[in-house]
C-alpha positions as CSV (number, residue, x, y, z in Angstrom):
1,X,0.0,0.0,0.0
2,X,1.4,3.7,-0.7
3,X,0.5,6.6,0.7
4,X,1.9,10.2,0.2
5,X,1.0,12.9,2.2
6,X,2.6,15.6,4.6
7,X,2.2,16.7,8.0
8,X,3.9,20.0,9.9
9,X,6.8,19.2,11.6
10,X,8.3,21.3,14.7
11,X,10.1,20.8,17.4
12,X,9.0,21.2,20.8
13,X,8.9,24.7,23.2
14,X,12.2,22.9,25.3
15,X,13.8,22.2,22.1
16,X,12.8,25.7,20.2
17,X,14.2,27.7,23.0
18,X,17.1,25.7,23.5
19,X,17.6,26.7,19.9
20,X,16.4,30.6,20.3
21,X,19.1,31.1,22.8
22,X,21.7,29.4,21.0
23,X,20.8,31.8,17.8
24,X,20.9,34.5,20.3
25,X,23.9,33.9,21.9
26,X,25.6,33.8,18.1
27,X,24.5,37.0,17.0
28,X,24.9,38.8,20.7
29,X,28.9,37.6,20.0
30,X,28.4,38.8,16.5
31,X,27.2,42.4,17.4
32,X,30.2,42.8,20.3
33,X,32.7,41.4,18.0
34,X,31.5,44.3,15.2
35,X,31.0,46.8,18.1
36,X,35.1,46.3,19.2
37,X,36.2,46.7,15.7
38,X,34.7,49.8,15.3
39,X,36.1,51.5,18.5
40,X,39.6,50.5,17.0
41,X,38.4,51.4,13.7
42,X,38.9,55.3,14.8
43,X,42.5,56.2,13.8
44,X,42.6,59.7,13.9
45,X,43.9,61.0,16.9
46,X,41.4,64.0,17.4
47,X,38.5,61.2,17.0
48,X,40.9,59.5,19.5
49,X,41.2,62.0,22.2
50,X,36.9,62.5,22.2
51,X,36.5,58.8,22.3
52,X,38.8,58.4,25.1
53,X,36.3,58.4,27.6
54,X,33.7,56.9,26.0
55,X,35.7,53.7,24.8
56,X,36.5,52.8,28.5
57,X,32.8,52.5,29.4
58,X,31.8,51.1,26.2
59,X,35.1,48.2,27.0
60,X,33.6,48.1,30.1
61,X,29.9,47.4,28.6
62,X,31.3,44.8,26.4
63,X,32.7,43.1,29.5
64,X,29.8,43.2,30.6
65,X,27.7,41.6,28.4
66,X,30.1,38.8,27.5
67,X,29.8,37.5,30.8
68,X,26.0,37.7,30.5
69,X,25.8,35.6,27.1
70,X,25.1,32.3,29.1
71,X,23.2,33.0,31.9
72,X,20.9,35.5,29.6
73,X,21.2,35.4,26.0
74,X,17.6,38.0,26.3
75,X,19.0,40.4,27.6
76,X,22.8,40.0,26.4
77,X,21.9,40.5,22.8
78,X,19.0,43.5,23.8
79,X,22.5,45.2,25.5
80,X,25.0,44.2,22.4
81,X,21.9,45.6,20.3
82,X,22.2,48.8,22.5
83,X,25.5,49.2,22.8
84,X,26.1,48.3,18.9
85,X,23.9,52.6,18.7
86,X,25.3,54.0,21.1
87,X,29.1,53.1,19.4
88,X,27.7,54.4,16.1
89,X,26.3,57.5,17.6
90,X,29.2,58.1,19.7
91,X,31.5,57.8,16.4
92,X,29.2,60.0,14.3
93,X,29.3,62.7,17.2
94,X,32.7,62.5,17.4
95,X,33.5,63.4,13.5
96,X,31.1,66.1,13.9
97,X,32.6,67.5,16.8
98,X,36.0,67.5,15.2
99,X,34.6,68.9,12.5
100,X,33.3,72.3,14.7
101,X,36.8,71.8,16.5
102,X,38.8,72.0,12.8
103,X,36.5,75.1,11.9
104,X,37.0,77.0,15.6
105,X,40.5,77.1,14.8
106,X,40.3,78.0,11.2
107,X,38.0,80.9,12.7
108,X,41.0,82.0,15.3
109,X,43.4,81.7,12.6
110,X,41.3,83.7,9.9
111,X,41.2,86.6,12.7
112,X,44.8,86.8,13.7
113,X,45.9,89.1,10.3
114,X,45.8,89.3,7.1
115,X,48.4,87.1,6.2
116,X,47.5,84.8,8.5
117,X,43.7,84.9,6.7
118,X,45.4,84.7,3.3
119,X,47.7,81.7,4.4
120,X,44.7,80.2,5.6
121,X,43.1,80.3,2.4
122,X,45.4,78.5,1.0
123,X,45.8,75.8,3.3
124,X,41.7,74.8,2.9
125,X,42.4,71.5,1.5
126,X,39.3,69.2,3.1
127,X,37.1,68.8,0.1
128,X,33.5,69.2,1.5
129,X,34.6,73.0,2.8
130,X,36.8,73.6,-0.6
131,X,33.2,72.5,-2.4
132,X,31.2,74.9,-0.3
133,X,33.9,77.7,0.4
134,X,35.4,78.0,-2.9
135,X,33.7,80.0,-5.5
136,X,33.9,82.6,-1.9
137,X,37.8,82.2,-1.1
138,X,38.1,82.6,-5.5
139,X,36.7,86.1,-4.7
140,X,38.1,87.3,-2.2
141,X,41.4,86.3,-3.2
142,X,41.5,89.6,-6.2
143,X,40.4,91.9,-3.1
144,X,43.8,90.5,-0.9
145,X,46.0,91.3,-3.1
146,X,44.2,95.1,-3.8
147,X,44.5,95.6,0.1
148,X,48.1,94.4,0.1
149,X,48.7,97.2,-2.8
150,X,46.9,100.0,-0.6
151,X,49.1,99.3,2.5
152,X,51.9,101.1,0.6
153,X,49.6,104.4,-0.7
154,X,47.3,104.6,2.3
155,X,47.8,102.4,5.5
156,X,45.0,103.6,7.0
157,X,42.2,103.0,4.7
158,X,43.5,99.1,3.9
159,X,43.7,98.7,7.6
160,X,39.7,99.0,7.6
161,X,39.8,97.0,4.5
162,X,41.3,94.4,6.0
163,X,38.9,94.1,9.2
164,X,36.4,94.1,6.7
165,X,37.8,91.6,4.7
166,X,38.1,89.6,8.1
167,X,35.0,90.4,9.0
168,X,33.3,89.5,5.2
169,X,35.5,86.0,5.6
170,X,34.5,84.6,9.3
171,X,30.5,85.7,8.5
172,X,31.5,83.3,5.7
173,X,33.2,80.7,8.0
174,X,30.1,80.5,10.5
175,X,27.4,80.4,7.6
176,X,29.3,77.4,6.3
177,X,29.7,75.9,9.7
178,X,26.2,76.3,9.8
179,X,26.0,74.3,6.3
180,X,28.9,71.7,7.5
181,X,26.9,70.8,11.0
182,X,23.5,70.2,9.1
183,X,25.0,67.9,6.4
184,X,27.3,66.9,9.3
185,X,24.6,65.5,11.1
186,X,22.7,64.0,8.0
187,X,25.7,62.7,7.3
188,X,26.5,60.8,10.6
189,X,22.8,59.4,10.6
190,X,23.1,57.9,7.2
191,X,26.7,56.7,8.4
192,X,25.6,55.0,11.7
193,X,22.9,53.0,9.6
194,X,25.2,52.2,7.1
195,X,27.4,50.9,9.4
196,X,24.9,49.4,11.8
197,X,23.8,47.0,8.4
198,X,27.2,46.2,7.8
199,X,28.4,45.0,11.5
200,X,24.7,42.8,11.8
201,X,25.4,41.1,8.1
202,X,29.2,40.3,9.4
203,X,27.8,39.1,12.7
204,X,25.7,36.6,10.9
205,X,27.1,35.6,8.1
206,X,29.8,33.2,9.6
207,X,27.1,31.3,10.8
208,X,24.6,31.7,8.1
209,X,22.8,28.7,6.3
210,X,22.6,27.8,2.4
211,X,19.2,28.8,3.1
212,X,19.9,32.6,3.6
213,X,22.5,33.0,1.3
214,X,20.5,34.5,-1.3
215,X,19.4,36.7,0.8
216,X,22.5,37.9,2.4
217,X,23.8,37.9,-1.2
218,X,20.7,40.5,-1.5
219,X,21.9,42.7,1.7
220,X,25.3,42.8,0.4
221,X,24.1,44.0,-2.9
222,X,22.0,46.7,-0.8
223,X,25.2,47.6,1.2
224,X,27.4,48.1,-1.7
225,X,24.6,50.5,-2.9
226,X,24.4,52.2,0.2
227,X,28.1,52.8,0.3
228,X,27.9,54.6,-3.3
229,X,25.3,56.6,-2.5
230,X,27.1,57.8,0.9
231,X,30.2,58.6,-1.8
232,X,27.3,60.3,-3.7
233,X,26.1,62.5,-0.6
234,X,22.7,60.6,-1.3
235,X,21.8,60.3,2.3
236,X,17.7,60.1,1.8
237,X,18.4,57.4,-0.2
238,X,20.9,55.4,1.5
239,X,18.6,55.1,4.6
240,X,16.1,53.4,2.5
241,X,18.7,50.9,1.3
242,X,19.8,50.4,4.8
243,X,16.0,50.2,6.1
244,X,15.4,47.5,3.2
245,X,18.4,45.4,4.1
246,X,17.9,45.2,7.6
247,X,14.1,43.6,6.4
248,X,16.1,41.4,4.4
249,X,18.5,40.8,7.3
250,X,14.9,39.8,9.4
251,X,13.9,37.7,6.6
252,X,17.7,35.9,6.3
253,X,17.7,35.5,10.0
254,X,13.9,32.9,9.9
255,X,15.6,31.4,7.2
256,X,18.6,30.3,9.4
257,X,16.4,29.4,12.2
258,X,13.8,27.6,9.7
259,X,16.7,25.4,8.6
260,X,18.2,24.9,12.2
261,X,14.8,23.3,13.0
262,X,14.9,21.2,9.7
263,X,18.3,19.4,10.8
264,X,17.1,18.8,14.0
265,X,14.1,17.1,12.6
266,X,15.9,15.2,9.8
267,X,18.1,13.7,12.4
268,X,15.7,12.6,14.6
269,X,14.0,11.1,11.5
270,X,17.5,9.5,10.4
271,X,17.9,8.3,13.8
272,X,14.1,6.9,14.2
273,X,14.0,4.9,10.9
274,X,17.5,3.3,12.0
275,X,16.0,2.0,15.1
276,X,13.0,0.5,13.4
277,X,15.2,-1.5,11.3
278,X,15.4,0.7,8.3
279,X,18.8,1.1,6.2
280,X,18.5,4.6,5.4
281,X,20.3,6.7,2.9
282,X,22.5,10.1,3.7
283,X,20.3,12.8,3.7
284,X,20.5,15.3,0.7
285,X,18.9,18.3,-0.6
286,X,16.7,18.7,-3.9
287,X,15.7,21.6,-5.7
288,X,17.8,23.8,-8.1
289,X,17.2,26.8,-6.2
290,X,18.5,27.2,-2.3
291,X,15.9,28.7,-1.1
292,X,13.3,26.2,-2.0
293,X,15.3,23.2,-1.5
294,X,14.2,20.1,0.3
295,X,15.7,17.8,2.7
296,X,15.4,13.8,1.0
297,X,15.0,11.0,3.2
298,X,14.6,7.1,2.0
299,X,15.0,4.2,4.2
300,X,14.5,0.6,3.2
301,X,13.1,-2.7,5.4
302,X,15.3,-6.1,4.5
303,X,11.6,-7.0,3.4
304,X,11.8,-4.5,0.5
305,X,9.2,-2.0,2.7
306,X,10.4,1.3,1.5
307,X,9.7,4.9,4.0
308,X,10.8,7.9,1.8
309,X,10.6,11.6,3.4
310,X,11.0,14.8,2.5
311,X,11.0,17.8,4.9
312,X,10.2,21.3,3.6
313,X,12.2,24.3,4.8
314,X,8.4,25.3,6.5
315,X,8.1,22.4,8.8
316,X,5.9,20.5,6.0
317,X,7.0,16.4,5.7
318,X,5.9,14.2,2.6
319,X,6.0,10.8,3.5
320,X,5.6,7.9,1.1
321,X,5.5,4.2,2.1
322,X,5.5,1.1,-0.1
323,X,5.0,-2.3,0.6
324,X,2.8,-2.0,3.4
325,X,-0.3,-3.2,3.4
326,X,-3.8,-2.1,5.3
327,X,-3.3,-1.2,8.8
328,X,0.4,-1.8,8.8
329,X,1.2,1.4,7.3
330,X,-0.5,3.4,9.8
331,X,1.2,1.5,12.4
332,X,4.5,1.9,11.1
333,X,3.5,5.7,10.8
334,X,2.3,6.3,14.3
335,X,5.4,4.3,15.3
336,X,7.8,6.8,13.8
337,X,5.5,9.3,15.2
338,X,5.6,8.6,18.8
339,X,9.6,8.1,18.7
340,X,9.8,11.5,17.2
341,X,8.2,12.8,20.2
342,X,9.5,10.8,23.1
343,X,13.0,10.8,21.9
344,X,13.2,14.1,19.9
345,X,10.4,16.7,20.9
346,X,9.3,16.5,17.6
347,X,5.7,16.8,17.1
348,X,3.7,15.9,13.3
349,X,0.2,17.8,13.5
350,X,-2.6,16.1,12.5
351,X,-2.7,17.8,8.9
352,X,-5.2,15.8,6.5
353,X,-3.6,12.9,4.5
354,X,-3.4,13.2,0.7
355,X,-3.6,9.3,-0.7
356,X,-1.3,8.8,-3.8
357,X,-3.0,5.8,-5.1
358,X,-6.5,5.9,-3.8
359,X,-8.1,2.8,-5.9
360,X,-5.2,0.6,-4.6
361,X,-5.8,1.2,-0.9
362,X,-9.3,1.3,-1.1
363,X,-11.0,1.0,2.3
364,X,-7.3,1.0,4.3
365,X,-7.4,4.6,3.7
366,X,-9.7,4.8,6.3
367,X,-7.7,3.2,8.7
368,X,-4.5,5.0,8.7
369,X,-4.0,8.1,11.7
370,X,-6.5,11.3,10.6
371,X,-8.1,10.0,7.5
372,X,-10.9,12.2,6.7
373,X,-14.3,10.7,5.9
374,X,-14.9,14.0,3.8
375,X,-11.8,13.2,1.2
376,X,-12.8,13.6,-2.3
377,X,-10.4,10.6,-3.3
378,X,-11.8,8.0,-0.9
């Protein structure tokens, strides 16, 4: 007698949460590892010296939480998740403080003299305030050198030049300060989530299944977008690519735990058919494309009784017997289903059985576990 059919498989809440904390855990370590490598990512020594404080307590945090991961994995990776902004922020507030600190002492500089204002000039080599100050330094540059001509004929009057020319160049300084801080801050925002994507997809891709690949294939694609458009100044944008890879990142991470489940289940299903006397086959996946690929499972009885399984990345199992006849392959069924659950924590819901040869079972199709009187093929 055959029968094919499918019921949903899961494992059970102990099992499941044995899991959960394990795949907590894993990306906790992940987020610490990312969150460490960024603190010694900060070269500069200005970035440095703000930090300083900072990177103690965040050392200290990270400390912390390591010792937390085993006795709770919750709250461990809620505090790595935590820390993981605050290290982000921090960093982004840092550059834009240096930033106001580099433009304070350009402002003391530009005030000192005139030379000093048209030395300064010259030495404006940071390209954002070249791109916003230039076409203003490439005017006032004729109006130097017509004040440095006056001092000879009339001291007096390119004095007062001169303070207005000092005057005309730090209202110019503080309206692009003004300018910097704004795209400053824009720019740190679309920094931390750039960077915030990037440390979670290296925290979980070591670990990662085939499953997700795609998907992560799909964040990194996303990523390397991101990074362009940051290049590009396209902050509006690059939070949109951030906010759709970290839904990707979601979707990547069900995907790993979906096919953590799946082994669990397919070894307890390996190990089951063994101990009913079955000689089973290795495992191995069908399908052509990752994401929908299947786990195949085919053990054979010395008698020629054949069990064949195949266990969907949702849960779902397809289960075809041959060579049992009547009642015997609903014993054999609720055999393997009760070792599943007493040795594995694996429970099969009672989905309704679709029969792959109804004329040849005839009436043992009513006798197998959760036939339904109501089937259209009995």
């Amino acid at each position: 007698m055959s029968s094919l059919g499918y019921r949903a498989a899961q494992l059970a809440d102990e099992a499941l949460y044995r899991l959960q904390r394990q795949q907590k855990q894993r990306k906790a370590r992940g987020l610490l590892k990312a969150s460490q490598k960024k603190l010694s990512s900060a070269k500069d020594p200005l970035l440095q010296q703000l930090l300083e404080r900072q990177r103690h307590t965040f050392e200290t945090d990270i400390d912390r939480i390591q010792k937390m991961l085993d006795t709770s994995p919750d709250s461990a990776l809620y505090s790595a998740e935590s820390l993981q902004q605050q290290v982000n922020a921090a960093l982004a507030q840092a550059e834009v403080r240096a930033q106001q600190i580099q433009l304070e002492q350009l402002k003391e500089q530009a005030g000192a003299s005139l030379n000093d204002t048209a030395a300064l000039l010259r030495q404006i080599h940071d390209p954002a305030l070249q791109q916003l100050i230039g076409p203003e330094i490439r005017q006032l540059q004729p109006e130097l050198q017509r004040i440095a001509e006056l001092v000879q004929e009339d001291p007096q009057k390119a004095a007062a030049q001169s303070k207005a020319l000092q005057k005309q160049f730090n209202k110019l300084l503080d309206q692009t300060q003004k300018q910097l801080q704004k795209d400053a801050a824009a720019q740190a925002d679309a920094h931390a989530a750039l960077e915030e994507v990037k440390q979670q997809l290296e925290a979980v891709f070591e670990d990662s299944t085939d499953a997700a690949s795609q998907i992560l294939q799909q964040v990194q694609t996303l990523i390397d977008t991101g990074e362009d458009q940051y290049r590009q100044g396209q902050f509006k944008a690059l939070k949109e690519s951030c906010r759709q890879a970290q839904n990707r990142l979601g979707q990547a991470a069900q995907k790993d735990f979906d096919e953590t489940v799946r082994k669990e289940i397919v070894q307890g299903l390996l190990t089951t058919l063994t101990q009913r006397g079955f000689v089973v086959q290795p495992p191995y996946l069908d399908g052509q494309e990752k994401a929908s690929q299947t786990v195949r499972l085919l053990g054979k009885l010395p008698s020629g009784k054949m069990a064949a399984f195949t266990v969907h990345l949702d849960g779902r199992m397809d289960f075809d017997f041959e060579g049992f006849q009547g009642r015997a392959c609903a014993q054999e069924l609720e055999k393997i289903d009760t070792m599943l659950h007493e040795q594995f924590s694996i429970q099969l819901s009672e989905n309704q059985i679709t029969w792959k040869n109804p004329d040849k079972i005839a009436k043992g199709a009513l006798n197998l576990p959760n036939a339904n009187r109501n089937n259209p093929l009995r």
